[in-house]
N, C-alpha and C positions, 0 to 999 in steps of 0.2 A: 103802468099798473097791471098789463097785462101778464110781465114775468112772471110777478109774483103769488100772482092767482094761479098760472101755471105750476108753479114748487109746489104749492099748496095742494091744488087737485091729487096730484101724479103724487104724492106725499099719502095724503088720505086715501088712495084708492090702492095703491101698489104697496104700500106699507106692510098691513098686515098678510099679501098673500107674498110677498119676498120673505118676510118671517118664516112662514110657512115653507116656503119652497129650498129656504138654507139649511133646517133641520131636518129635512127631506133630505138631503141630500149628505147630512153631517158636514155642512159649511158651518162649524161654528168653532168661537176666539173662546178655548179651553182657561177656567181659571187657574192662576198660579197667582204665586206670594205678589210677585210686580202688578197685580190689576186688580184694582176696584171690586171687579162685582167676582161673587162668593159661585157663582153656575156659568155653565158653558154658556157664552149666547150669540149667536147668529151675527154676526159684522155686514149688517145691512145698510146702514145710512149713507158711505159713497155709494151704494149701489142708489138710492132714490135721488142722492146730488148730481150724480151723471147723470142717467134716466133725465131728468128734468132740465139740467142742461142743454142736453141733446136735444130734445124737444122743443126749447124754445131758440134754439141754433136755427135748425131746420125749419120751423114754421117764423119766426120773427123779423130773419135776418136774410137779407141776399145771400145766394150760394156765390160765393166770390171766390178767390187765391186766399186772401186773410180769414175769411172765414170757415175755409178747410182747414187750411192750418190751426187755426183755434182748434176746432174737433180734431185734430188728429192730436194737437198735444193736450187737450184734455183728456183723449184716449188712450194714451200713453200713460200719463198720469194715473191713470183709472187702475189702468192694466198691471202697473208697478204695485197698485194698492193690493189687486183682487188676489197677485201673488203673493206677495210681500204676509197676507192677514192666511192664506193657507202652507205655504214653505216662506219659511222666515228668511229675509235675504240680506246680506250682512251690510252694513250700512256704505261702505263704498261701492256697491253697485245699487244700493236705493239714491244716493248724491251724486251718479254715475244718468241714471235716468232722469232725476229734479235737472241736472243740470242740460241735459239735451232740451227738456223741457222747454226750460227757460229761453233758451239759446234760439229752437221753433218759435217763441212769440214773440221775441223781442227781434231776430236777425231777419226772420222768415214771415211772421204776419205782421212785424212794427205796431207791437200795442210796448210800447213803455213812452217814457214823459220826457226822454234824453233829449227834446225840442224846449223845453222850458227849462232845462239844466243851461242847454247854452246859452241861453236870455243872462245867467249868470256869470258867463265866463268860462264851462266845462264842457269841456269839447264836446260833440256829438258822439265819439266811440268813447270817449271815460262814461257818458252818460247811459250808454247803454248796457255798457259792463256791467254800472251799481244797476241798473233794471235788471240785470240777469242775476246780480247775488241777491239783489232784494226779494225777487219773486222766488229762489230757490229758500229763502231764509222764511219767507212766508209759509211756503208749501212744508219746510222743517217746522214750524211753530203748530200748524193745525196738527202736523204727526205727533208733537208732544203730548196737545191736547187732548187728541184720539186716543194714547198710549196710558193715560192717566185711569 
């Protein structure tokens, strides 16, 4: 229960001053014909999903090897976004990043399920392959959503 009261605070508190602080600086996602909303407005919300990740990485969780690794390719992650939303980067080197990504959690901190694929029958490297295109096909689905 802890996490989640964590996103929550660091949501309500840092919200509206990273508002603040992206028009301040002219960090903001210019409208055109491709996006929803009609005014320029500030691409803050990975910033408060990192932020809050971060936070509950370092205070919840052992500083371990898997657990750097998580932070560094959430950081990575983060990094390809915060570029990606001010110089636009053409999609094979945004599936160029997702994929090293992927490759960090799955190769380097061993977070995927490729241990109950072989309960199956699927070797442990087929299984981690589908972890790595699954988790990149993930990280392409919220970018859809984001894009909309």
């Amino acid at each position: 229960m802890l996490i989640p009261f964590i996103y929550t605070v660091v949501a309500l508190v840092l919200f509206p001053k990273l508002i603040l602080f992206a028009q301040e600086k002219n960090y903001v996602d210019e409208a055109t014909s491709r996006k929803r909303h009609k005014t320029s407005v500030p691409p803050v919300g990975g910033w408060l999903v990192y932020i809050a990740f971060l936070l509950a990485q370092l205070t919840l969780f052992p500083i371990n090897f898997q657990n750097v690794t998580l932070i560094l390719s959430g950081t990575l992650l983060f990094s390809i976004g915060l570029i990606d939303d001010k110089f636009p980067l053409n999609a094979p080197k945004k599936f160029l990043g997702q994929f090293i990504v992927a490759v960090l959690m799955v190769f380097v901190a061993k977070i995927h399920i490729a241990e109950y694929m072989h309960l199956y029958g699927i070797p442990i490297i087929v299984g981690q392959l589908i972890c790595v295109v699954a988790i990149v096909f993930i990280i392409n689905s919220f970018n859809l959503v984001d894009g909309i």
